[in-house]
C-alpha positions in Angstrom: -31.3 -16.4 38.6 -31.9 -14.5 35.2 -34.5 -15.8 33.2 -33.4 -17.9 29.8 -34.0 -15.7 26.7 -36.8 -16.8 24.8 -35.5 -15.9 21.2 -32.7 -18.0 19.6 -29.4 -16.3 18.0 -30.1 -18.4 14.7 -33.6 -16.8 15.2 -32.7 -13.3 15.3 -29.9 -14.2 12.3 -33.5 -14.9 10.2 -34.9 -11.2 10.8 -31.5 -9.9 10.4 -31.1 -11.5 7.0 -34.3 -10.8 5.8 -33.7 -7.2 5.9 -30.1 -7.2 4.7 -31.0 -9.8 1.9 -33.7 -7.7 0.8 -36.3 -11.0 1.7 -37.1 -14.3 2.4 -35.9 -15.9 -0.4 -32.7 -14.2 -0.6 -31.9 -14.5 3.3 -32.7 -18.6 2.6 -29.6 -18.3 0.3 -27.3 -16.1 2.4 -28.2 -18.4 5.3 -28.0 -21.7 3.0 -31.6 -22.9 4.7 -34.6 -23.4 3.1 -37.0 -20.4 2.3 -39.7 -21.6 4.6 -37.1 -22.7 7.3 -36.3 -18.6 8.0 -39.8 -17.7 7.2 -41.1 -20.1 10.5 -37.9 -18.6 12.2 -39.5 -15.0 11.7 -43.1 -16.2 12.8 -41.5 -17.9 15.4 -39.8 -14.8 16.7 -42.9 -12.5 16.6 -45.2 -15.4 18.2 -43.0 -15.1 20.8 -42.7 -12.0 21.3 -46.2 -10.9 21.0 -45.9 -8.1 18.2 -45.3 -8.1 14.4 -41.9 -7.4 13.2 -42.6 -7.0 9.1 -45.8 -6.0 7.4 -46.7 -6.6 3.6 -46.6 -4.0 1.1 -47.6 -5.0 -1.8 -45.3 -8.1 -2.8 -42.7 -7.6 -0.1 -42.3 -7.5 3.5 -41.6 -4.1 5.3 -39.9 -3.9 8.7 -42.9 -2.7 11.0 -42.2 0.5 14.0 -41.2 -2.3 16.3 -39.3 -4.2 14.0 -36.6 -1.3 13.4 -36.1 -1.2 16.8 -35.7 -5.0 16.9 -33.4 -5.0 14.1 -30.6 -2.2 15.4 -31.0 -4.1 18.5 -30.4 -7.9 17.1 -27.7 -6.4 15.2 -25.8 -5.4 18.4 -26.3 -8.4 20.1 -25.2 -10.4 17.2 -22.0 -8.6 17.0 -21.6 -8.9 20.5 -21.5 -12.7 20.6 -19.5 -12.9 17.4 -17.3 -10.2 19.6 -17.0 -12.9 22.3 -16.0 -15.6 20.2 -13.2 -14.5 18.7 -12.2 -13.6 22.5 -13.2 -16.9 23.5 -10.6 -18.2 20.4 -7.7 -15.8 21.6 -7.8 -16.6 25.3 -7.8 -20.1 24.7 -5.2 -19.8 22.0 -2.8 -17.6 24.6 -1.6 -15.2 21.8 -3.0 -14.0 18.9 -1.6 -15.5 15.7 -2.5 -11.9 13.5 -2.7 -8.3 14.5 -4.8 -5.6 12.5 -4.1 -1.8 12.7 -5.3 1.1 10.7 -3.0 3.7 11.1 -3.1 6.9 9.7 -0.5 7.9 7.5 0.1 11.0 9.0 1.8 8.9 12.0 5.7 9.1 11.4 6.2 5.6 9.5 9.7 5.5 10.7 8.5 5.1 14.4 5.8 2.9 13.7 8.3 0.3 12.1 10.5 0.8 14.9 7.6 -0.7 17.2 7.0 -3.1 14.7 10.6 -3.9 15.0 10.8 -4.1 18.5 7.7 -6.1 18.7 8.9 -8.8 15.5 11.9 -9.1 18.2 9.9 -10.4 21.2 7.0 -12.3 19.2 8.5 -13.8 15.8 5.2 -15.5 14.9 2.4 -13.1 14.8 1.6 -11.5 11.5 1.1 -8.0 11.7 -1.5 -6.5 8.9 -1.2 -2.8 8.8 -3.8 -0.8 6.7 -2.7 2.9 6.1 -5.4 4.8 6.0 -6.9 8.5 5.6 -9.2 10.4 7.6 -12.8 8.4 7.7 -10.7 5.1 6.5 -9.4 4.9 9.7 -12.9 5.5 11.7 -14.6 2.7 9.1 -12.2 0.3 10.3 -13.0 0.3 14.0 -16.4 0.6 13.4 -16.3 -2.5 11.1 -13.9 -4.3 13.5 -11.7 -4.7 10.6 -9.0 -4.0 13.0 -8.1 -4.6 17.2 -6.1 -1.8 17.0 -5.6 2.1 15.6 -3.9 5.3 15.9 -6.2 8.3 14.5 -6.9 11.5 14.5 -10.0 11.5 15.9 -11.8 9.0 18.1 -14.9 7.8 16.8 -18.1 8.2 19.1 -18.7 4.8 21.2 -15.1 4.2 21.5 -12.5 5.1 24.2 -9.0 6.3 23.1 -5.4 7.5 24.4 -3.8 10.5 23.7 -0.6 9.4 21.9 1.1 12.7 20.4 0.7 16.0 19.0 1.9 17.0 15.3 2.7 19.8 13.6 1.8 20.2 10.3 3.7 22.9 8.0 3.2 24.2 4.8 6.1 23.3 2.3 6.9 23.0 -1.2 10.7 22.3 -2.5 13.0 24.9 -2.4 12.8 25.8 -6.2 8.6 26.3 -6.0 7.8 29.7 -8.0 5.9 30.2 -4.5 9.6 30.4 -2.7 11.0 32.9 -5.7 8.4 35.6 -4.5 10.8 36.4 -2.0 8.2 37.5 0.7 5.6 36.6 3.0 3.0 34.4 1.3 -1.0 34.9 2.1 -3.7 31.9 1.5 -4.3 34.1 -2.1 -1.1 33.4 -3.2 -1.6 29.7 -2.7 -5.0 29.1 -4.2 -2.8 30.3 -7.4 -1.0 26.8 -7.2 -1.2 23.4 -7.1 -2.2 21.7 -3.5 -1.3 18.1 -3.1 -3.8 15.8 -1.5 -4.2 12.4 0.3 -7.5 11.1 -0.7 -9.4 9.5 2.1 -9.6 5.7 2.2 -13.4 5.8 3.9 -16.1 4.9 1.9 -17.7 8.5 2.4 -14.8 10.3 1.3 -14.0 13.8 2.1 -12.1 15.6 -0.7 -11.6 18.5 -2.5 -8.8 21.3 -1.4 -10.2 23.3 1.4 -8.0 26.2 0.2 -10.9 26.7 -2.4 -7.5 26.0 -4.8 -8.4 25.8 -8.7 -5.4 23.2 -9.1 -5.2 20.4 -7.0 -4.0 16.4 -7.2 -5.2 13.6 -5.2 -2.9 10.9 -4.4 -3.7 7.6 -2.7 0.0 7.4 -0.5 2.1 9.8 1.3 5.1 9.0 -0.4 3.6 10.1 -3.4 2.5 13.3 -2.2 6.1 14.4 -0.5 8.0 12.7 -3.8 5.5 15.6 -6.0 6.2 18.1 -3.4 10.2 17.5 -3.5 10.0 18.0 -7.6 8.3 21.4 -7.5 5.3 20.0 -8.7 2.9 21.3 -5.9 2.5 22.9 -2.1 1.2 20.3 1.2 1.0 21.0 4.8 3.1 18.0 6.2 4.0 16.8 9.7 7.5 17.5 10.5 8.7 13.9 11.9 7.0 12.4 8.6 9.5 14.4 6.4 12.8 15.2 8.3 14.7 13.5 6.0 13.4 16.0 3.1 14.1 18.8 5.2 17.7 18.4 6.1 18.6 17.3 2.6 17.0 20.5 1.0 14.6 18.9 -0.8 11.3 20.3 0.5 11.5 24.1 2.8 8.8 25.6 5.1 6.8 28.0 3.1 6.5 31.5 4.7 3.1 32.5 5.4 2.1 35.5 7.1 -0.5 33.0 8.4 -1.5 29.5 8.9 1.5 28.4 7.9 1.4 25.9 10.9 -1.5 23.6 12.2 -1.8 21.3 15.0 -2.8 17.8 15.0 -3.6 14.9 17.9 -3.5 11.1 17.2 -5.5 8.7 19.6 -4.4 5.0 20.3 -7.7 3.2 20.3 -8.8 -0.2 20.4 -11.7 -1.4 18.3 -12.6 -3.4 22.0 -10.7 -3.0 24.9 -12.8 -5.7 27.2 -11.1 -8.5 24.9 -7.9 -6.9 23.7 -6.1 -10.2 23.3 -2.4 -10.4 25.1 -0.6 -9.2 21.6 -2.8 -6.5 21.1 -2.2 -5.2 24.9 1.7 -5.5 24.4 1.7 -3.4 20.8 -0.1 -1.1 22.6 2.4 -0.8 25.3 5.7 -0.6 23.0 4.1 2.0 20.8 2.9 4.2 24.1 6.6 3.9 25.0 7.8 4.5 21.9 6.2 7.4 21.1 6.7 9.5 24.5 10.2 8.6 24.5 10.6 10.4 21.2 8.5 13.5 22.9 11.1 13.7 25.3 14.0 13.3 23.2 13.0 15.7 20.9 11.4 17.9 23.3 7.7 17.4 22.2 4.9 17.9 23.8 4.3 14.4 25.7 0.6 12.2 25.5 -0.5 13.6 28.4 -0.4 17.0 27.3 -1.9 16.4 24.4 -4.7 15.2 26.3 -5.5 18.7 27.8 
């Protein structure tokens, strides 16, 4: 039989919210206990444990050697049971009443709302909440566990993640772009004399800027935005096709025709933020999307998940 841990969650909440309060009398109020309540937790804590955990310095208390290592670790085992109680809540509730995603943008919204669709059909009662996010955005929200589930570009380290489909991204501007009246073969030079039209990246560490080195460039929060400037000559973007096949077979945006470069590749990942306690919602949005997504691939002769994968 495994012996009975010594140190108390509440306990290990004390040293937690001494660091991220800044001190004891700031953790007291975050925790709503009295100051010397989380101080005797502390004490309690290191007697226990037979080594100091925060030293004085001057008028505050610093986390000690040990005590960083005690802290990343406390963290993770405080997530963990918060992690298991919301598990222990959607088993015993059968279904979940809300699902979170965070997909990126780049993912053709028409087929996501078909899923969506498809899924509203089976499950009328869960509430979807869908944040469309950018680059980092989309990592910060697994990480976070603002989400259970999200299709991204790239799979953040610690987490496990599907190969869902390949994308090509082209270059394009509308039809009526001085970059389309040149009437030959553009180079990268000729483009860093124009406007490039950015997404800006929902993460809280954003990564910006043109990395055409372009002098003119404007950031935009949504897609929409970006293919709507694009479509009235306003400025150049590399888009994924399925996102803007509308636009092309009206005439409103045209592939630009770079001698190079003019095409680049992109994989999306289906991932969840914890696989383990994926409620029975989460499993089945999975499903319909993975179904979804390769039966387009076949019907339109893309390269299927699995291929991606290689």
């Amino acid at each position: 039989m495994t012996d009975q841990p010594r140190i108390s969650l509440e306990q290990w909440r004390c040293l937690l919210a001494v660091v991220d309060a800044g001190g004891y009398a700031q953790a007291a109020a975050v925790l709503h206990k009295s100051q010397s309540a989380v101080t005797y937790g502390v004490q309690k804590l290191e007697s226990l444990l037979g080594l100091k955990a925060f030293e004085v310095r001057g008028r505050k208390a610093h986390l000690t050697a040990n005590g960083e290592v005690l802290y990343r670790r406390a963290k993770a085992l405080l997530e963990e049971a918060s992690a298991l109680e919301g598990a222990a809540g959607t088993l015993a509730a059968g279904w979940e009443s809300e699902l979170r995603l965070a997909v990126e943008i780049i993912f053709p919204t028409w087929m996501l709302l078909q899923c969506f669709a498809r899924f509203g059909e089976e499950h009328p009662q869960t509430r979807i909440e869908l944040h469309e996010s950018v680059l980092s955005g989309t990592e910060e929200a697994l990480l976070q566990r603002k989400v259970d589930l999200a299709i991204c570009s790239r799979v953040p380290p610690g987490f496990a993640g599907d190969p869902l489909m390949r994308l090509c991204f082209v270059a394009m501007a509308s039809p009526q772009h001085p970059l389309h009246r040149l009437g030959r073969e553009l180079t990268l030079q000729d483009l860093r004399q124009h406007r490039h039209l950015i997404i800006r990246d929902t993460g809280s560490q954003r990564r910006s800027g043109s990395w055409l080195g372009a002098e003119q460039s404007w950031t935009v929060s949504q897609k929409a935005t970006s293919i709507h400037a694009a479509g009235h000559g306003l400025g150049f973007a590399w888009f994924a096709e399925d996102t803007v096949r509308g636009e092309l077979d009206r005439g409103e945006l045209k592939p630009l025709p770079l001698r190079e470069g003019g095409e680049r590749w992109g994989e999306l990942y289906l991932v969840f933020a914890d696989r383990d306690y994926a409620g029975s919602g989460a499993l089945r949005l999975a499903q319909l999307i993975r179904e979804h997504v390769l039966k387009e691939c076949q019907r339109t002769g893309h390269e299927p998940p699995q291929a991606a994968a290689q």
